[in-house]
C-alpha positions as CSV (number, residue, x, y, z in Angstrom):
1,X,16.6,1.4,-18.5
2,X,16.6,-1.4,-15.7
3,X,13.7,-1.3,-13.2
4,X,15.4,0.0,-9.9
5,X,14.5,2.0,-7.1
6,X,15.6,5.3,-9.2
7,X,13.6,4.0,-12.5
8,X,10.4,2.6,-10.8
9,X,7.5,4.9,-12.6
10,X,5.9,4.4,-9.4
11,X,7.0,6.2,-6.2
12,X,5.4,3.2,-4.1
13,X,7.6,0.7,-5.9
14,X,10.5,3.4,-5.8
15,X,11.0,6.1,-3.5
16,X,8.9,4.8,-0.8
17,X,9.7,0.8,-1.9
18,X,11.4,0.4,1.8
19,X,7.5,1.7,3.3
20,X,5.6,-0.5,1.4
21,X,7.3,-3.7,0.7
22,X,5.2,-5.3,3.0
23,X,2.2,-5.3,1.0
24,X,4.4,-6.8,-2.0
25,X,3.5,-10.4,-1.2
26,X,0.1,-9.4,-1.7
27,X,-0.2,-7.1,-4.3
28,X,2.4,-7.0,-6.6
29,X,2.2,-10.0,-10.0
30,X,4.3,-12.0,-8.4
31,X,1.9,-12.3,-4.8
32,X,-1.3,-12.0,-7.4
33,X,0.0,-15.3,-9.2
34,X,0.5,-17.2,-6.0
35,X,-2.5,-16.4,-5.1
36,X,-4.3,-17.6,-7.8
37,X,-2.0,-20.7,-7.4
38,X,-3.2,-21.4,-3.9
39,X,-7.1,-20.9,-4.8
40,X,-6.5,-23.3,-8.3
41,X,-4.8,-25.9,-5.2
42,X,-7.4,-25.5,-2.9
43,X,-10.0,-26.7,-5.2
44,X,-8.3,-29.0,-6.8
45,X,-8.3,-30.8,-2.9
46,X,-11.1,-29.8,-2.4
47,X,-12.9,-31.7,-5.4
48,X,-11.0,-34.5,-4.5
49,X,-12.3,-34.4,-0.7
50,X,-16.0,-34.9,-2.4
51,X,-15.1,-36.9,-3.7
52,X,-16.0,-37.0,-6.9
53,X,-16.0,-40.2,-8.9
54,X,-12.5,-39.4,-11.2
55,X,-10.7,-38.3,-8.4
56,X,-11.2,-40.8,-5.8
57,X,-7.8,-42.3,-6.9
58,X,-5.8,-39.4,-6.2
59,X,-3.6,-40.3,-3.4
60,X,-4.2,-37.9,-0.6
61,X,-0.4,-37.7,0.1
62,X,0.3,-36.0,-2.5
63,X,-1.9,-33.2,-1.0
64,X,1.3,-31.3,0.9
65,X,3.3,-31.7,-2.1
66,X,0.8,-29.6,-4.1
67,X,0.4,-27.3,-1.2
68,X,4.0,-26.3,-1.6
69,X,3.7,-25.1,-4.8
70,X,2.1,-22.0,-3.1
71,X,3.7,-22.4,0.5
72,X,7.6,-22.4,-1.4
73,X,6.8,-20.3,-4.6
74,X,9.4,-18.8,-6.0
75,X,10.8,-16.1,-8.2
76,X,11.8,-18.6,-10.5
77,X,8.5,-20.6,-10.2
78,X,6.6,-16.5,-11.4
79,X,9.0,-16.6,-13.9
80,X,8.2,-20.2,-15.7
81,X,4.0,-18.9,-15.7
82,X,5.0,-15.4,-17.1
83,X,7.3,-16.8,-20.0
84,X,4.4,-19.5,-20.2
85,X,2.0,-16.4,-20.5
86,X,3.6,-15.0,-23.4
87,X,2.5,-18.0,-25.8
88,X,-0.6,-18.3,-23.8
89,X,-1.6,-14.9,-23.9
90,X,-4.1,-15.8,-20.7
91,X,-2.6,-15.2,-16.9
92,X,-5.0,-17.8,-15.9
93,X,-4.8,-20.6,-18.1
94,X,-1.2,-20.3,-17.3
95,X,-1.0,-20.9,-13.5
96,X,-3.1,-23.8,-14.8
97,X,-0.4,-25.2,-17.1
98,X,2.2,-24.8,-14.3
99,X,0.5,-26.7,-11.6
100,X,-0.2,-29.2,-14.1
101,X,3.0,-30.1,-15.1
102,X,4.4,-29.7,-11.4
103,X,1.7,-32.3,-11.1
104,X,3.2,-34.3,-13.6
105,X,6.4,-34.4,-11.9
106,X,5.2,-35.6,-8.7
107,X,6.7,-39.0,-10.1
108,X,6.7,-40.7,-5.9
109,X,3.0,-40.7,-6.5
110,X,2.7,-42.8,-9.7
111,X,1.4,-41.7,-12.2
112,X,-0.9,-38.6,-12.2
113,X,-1.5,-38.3,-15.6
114,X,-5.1,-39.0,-15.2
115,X,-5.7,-36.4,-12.7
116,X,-4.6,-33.3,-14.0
117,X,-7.5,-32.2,-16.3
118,X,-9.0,-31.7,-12.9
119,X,-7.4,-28.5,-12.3
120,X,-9.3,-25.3,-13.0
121,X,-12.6,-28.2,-13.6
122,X,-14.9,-26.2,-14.6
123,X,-13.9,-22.7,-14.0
124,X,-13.5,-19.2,-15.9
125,X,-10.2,-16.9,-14.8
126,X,-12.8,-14.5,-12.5
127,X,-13.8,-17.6,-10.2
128,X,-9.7,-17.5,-9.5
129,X,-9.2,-13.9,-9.6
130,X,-12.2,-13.0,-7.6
131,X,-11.0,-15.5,-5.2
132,X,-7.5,-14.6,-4.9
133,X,-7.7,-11.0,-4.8
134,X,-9.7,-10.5,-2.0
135,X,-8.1,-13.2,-0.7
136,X,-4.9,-11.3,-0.8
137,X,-6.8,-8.2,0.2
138,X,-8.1,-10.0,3.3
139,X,-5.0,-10.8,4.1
140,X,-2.8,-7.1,3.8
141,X,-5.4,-5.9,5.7
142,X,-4.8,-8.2,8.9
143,X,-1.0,-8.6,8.6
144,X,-0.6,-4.6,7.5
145,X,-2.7,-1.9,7.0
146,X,-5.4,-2.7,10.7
147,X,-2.0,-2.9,12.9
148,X,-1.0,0.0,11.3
149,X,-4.0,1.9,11.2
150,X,-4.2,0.7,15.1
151,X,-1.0,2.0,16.2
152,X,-0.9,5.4,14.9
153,X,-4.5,5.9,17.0
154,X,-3.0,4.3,20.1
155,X,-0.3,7.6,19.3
156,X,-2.9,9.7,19.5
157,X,-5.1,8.3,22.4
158,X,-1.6,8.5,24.0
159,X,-1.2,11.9,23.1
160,X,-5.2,13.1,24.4
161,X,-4.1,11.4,27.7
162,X,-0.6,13.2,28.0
163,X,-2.1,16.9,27.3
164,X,-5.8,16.4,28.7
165,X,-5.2,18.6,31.5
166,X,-3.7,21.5,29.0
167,X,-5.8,24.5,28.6
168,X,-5.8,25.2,24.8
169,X,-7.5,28.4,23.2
170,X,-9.8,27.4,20.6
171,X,-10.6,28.7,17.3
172,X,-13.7,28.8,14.9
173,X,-14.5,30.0,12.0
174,X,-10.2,30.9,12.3
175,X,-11.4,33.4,15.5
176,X,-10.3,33.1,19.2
177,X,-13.0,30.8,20.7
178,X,-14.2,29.3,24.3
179,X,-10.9,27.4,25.3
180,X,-10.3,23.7,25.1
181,X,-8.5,21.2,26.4
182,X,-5.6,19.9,23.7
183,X,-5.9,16.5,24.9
184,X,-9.9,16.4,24.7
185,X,-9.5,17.7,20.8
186,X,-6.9,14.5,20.2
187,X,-9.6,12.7,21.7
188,X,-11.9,13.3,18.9
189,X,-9.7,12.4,16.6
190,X,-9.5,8.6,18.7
191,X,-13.3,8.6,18.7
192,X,-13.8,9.0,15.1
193,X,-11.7,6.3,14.4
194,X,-12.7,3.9,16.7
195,X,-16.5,4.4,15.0
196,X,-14.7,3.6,11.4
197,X,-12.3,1.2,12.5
198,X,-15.8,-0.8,13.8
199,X,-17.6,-0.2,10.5
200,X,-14.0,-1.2,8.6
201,X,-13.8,-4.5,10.5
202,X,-17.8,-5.5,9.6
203,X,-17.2,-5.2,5.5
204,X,-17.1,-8.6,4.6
205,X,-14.4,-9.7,2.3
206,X,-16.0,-11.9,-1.0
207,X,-15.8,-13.9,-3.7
208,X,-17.1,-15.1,-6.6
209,X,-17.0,-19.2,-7.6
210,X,-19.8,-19.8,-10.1
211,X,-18.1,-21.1,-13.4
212,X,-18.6,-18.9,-16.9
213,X,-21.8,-16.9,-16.2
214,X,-22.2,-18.0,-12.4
215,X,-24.5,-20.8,-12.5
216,X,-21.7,-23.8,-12.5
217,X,-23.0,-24.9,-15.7
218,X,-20.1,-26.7,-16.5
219,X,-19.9,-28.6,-13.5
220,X,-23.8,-29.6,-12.8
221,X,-23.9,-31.1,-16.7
222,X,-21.2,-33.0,-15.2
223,X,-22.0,-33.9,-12.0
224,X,-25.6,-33.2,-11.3
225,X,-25.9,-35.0,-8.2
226,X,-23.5,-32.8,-6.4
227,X,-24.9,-29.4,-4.6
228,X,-22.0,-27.0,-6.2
229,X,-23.4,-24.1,-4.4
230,X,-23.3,-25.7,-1.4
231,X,-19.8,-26.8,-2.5
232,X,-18.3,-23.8,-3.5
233,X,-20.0,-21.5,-0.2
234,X,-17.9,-24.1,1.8
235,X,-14.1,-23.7,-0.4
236,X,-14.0,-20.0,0.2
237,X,-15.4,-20.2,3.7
238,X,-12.3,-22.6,4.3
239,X,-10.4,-20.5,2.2
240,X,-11.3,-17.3,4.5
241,X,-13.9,-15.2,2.7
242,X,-17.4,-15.1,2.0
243,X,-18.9,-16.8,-1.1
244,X,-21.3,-13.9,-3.2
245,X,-24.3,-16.4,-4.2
246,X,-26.2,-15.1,-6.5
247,X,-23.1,-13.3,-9.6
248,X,-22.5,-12.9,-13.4
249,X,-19.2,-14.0,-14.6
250,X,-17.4,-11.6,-12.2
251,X,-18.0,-11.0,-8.5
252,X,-20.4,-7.8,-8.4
253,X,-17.3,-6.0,-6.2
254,X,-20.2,-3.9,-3.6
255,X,-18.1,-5.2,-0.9
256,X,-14.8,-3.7,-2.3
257,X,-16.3,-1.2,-2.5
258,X,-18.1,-0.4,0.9
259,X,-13.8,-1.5,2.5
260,X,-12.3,1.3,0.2
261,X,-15.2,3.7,1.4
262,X,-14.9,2.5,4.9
263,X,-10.8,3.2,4.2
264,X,-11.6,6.3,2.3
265,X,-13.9,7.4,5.9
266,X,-10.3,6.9,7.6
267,X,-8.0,8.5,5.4
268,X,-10.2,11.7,5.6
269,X,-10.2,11.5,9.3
270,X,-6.0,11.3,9.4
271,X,-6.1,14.2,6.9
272,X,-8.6,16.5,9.0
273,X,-5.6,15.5,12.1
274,X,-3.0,16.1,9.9
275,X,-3.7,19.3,9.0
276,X,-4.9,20.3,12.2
277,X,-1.0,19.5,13.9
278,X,0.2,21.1,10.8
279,X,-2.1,24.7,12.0
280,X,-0.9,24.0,16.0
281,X,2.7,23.5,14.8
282,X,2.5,26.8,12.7
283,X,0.8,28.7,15.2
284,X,4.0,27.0,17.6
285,X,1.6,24.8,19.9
286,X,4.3,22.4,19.1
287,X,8.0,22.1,18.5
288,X,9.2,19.2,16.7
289,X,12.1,17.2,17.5
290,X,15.4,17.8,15.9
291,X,17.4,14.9,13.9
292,X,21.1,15.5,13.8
293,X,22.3,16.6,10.3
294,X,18.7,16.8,9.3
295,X,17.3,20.0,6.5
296,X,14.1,21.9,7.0
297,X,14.6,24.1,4.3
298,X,17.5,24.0,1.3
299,X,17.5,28.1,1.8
300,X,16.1,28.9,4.8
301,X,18.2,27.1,7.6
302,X,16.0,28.2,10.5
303,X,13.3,26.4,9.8
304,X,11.7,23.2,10.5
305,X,9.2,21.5,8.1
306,X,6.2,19.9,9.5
307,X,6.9,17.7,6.5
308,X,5.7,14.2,8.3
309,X,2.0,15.6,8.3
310,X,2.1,17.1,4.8
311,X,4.0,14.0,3.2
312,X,0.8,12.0,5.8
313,X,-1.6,14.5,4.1
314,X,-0.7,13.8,0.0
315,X,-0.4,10.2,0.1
316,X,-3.8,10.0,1.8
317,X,-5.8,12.7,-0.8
318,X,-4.2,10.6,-3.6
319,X,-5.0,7.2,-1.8
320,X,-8.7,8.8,-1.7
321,X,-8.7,9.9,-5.0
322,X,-8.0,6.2,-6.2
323,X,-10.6,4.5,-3.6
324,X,-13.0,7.0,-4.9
325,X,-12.4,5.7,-8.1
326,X,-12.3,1.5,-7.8
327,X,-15.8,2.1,-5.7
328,X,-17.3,3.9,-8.1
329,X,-16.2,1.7,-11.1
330,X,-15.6,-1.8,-9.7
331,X,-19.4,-2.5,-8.9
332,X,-20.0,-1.7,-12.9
333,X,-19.9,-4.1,-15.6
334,X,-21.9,-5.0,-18.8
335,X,-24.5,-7.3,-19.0
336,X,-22.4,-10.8,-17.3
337,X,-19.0,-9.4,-17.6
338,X,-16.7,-6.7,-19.8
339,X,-13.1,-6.6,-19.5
340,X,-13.1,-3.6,-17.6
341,X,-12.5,-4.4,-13.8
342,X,-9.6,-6.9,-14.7
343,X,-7.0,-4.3,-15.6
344,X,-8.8,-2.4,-12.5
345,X,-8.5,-4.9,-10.0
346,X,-4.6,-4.7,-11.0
347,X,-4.4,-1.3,-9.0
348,X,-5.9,-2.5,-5.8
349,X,-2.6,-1.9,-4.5
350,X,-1.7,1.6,-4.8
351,X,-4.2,3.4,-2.6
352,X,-3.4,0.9,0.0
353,X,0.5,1.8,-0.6
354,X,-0.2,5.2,-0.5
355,X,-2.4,4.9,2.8
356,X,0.7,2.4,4.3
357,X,3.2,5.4,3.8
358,X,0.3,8.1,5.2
359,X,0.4,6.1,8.6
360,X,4.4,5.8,8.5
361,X,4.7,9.4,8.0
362,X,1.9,10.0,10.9
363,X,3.7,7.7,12.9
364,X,7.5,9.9,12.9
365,X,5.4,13.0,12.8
366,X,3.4,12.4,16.1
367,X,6.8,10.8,17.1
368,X,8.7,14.1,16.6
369,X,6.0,16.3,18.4
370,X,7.0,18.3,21.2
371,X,4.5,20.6,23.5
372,X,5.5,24.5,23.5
373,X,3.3,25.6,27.1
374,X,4.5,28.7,26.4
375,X,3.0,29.6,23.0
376,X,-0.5,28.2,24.1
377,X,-0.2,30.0,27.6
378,X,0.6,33.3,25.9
379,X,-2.1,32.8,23.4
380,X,-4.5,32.2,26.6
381,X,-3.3,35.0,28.0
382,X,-3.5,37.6,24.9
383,X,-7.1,35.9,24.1
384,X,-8.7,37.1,27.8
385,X,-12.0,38.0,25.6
386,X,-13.5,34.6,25.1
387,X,-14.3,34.7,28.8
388,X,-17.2,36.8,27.6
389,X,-19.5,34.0,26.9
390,X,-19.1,33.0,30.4
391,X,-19.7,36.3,32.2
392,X,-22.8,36.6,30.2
393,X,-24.2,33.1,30.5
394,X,-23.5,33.7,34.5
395,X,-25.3,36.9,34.3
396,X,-28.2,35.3,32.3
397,X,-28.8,33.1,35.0
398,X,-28.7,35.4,37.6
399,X,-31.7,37.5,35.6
400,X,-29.2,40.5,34.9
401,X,-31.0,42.6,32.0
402,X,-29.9,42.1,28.5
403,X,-26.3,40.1,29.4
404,X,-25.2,39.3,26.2
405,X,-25.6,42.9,24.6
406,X,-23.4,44.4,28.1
407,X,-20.5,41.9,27.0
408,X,-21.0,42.5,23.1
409,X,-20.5,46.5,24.2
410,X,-17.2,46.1,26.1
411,X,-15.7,43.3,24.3
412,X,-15.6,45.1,20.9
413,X,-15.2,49.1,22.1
414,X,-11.9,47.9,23.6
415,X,-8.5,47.1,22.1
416,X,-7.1,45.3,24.3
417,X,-9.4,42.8,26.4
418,X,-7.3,41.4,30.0
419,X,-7.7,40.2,33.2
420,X,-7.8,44.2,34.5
421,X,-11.3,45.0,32.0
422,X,-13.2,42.3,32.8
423,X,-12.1,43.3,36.3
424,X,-13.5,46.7,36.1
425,X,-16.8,45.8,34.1
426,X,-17.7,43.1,37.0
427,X,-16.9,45.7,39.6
428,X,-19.5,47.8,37.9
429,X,-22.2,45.2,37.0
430,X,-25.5,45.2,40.1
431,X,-24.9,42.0,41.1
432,X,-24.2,40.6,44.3
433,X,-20.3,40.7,46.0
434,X,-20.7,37.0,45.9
435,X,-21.4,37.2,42.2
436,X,-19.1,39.1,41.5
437,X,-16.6,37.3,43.2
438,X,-17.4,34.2,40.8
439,X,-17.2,35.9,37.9
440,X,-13.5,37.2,38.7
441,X,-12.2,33.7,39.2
442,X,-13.1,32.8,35.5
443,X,-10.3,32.6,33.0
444,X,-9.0,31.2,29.6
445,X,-7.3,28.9,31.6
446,X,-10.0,27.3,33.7
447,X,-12.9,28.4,31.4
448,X,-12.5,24.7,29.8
449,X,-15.9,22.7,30.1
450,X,-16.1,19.2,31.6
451,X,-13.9,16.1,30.4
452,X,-16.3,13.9,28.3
């Protein structure tokens, strides 16, 4: 069978393919290999910026020419290195033989021949990989995932600042609580993620570029003179991340880690919100818009699905489930390196897909929303006992003997608690007219609190 959307083992490379195609040019083999080809580039110009001795004839025109073999990669170009790869057996080593022989072919420049052995000088595959996929990481994040994460809490700021006046009966513990105001508990929801989006944007992004065991061996025995740490902290700099100093073989991956946790922190935030629309929109808080020719249910054909928020709700457990894992294993490897985190580092991409359809599913659902006044008035209105706590904190203050035990008395030796009880039981209280007076003008609708 053909890869295709329908045979894609994968439902972020099929079903949801049109969702997360933007993170393809960074995470799928063909991105990964231009990557790698861009780092392998980079320091290839870089050495020859030193410069050092064996380079210092490369002509520097010939700079933009090897630029392009990242800037205009191609299908065909992933192609060439995967065939390559098959007598290789190494990924690496064969971006190395491609850039080489495109080297090779730069004929305008004379000839190169001389130059080439220059490319991956001194290096093992992790000082590429550990470059690149961060790299690639740092990059989905800026173009992708923050704008998305971004916009869907804009949506809900917009939606605390549309209901904060609305008078919403809470509930603890699943009971009627002291009422609310809908638009303050969206606002929780926006201060939450402001907090992780600020501990999010302070991960650093890094690297590892230390040849075999992350001492540059190779390249001080051949170049002593030449302050290769120095060198290296300055490539990925330029490059965009930070340089770990101090490594094994492999980048130690605690940063990775700390931006999936940081990510993970997220997700479970847009889960807690999910489900909480999903409990308003059951208990009919909300309506949701209506699509034309549109199924709720294949037998029911009243009903509408708060699918958005569950669909928002799985892809974020399972993108969880996956960060949990890569921050838990990543930072682990034996003694300077074990094979482990390369076939690892290869899955980067799937919690992040999963995440990427999460906020596209959060994104129609808070779209689709609607406010039903009724429901939450009626509930208000049919919840008149959680007044209580007021009447009794007024007639603490006031010194009135053993408050909280007179409310506890009539609040559960009555079936039905309204407007008419509490009437009668402040009409009977020893208190003052003027008291009394205060206590009638409390209700769900206006016993709300201050705005924060």
């Amino acid at each position: 069978m053909d890869l295709s959307l329908l045979s894609a083992i994968s439902p972020v490379d099929g079903r949801y393919r049109k969702q997360t195609e933007a993170l393809a040019p960074y995470f799928s083999e063909f991105g990964l290999i231009q990557f790698r080809i861009r780092v392998e580039i980079e320091y290839f110009i870089a050495l020859c910026n030193i410069p050092l001795e064996p380079l210092k004839g490369f002509p520097q025109a010939a700079f933009p020419e090897l630029r392009k073999l990242y800037i205009e990669f191609t299908e065909k170009d992933a192609q060439w290195i995967k065939d390559k790869e098959k007598v290789t057996n190494h990924d690496v080593k064969a971006v190395e033989y491609f850039i080489k022989e495109r080297m090779l072919n730069l004929k305008e420049f004379g000839d190169l021949s001389t130059f080439v052995e220059f490319i991956h000088f001194g290096l093992t595959s992790q000082d590429i990989n550990n470059s690149a996929i961060p790299l690639s990481m740092k990059e989905a994040q800026e173009a992708v995932l923050f704008p998305g994460i971004v916009e869907v809490k804009k949506l809900i700021a917009d939606a605390a600042e549309a209901w904060k006046d609305v008078a919403l009966l809470a509930h603890t513990h699943g009971q009627p609580a002291s009422p609310t105001r809908l638009g303050k508990e969206f606002k929780v929801f926006v201060e939450r993620l402001d907090r992780q989006i600020d501990l999010l944007e302070q991960v650093p992004f890094s690297g590892k570029f230390g040849g075999a065991t992350g001492n540059f061996n190779a390249h001080t025995v051949a170049f002593p003179a030449i302050n290769w740490p120095d060198f290296a902290h300055q490539l990925l700099q330029d490059l965009g991340i930070n340089r770990s100093k101090v490594t094994t073989q492999i980048e130690h991956y605690d940063n990775m880690a700390a931006y999936f946790d940081a990510l993970k922190r997220i997700n479970t935030i847009l889960i807690d919100l999910s489900r909480d629309i999903w409990t308003y929109i059951s208990m009919g808080y909300f309506k949701q818009k209506i699509k034309a020719g549109e199924i709720g249910s294949s037998a029911m054909p009243h009903k509408v699905n708060p699918i958005d928020f569950e669909n928002a709700e799985g892809n974020l457990a399972t993108a969880n489930a996956l960060f949990e894992f890569l921050s838990s294993k990543l930072p682990v490897s034996r003694l300077q390196r074990d094979l482990t985190d390369s076939t690892v580092l290869r899955n980067v991409g799937v919690p992040l897909a999963h995440t990427l359809i999460a906020i596209n599913s959060l994104k129609k659902g808070l779209g689709k929303l609607e406010l039903n006044p009724s429901a939450i008035e009626q509930d208000l209105q049919d919840n008149y006992v959680v007044i209580a706590e007021a009447i009794q904190t007024v007639l603490r203050r006031e010194a009135y003997p053993q408050p909280y035990e007179a409310l506890k008395d009539l609040t559960r030796n009555n079936q039905k608690i309204d407007k008419a009880v509490f009437d009668r039981f402040i009409d009977d209280l020893g208190v003052s007219e003027a008291i009394k007076t205060e206590l009638k003008q409390i209700t769900p609708f206006n016993y709300v609190g201050v705005r924060e």
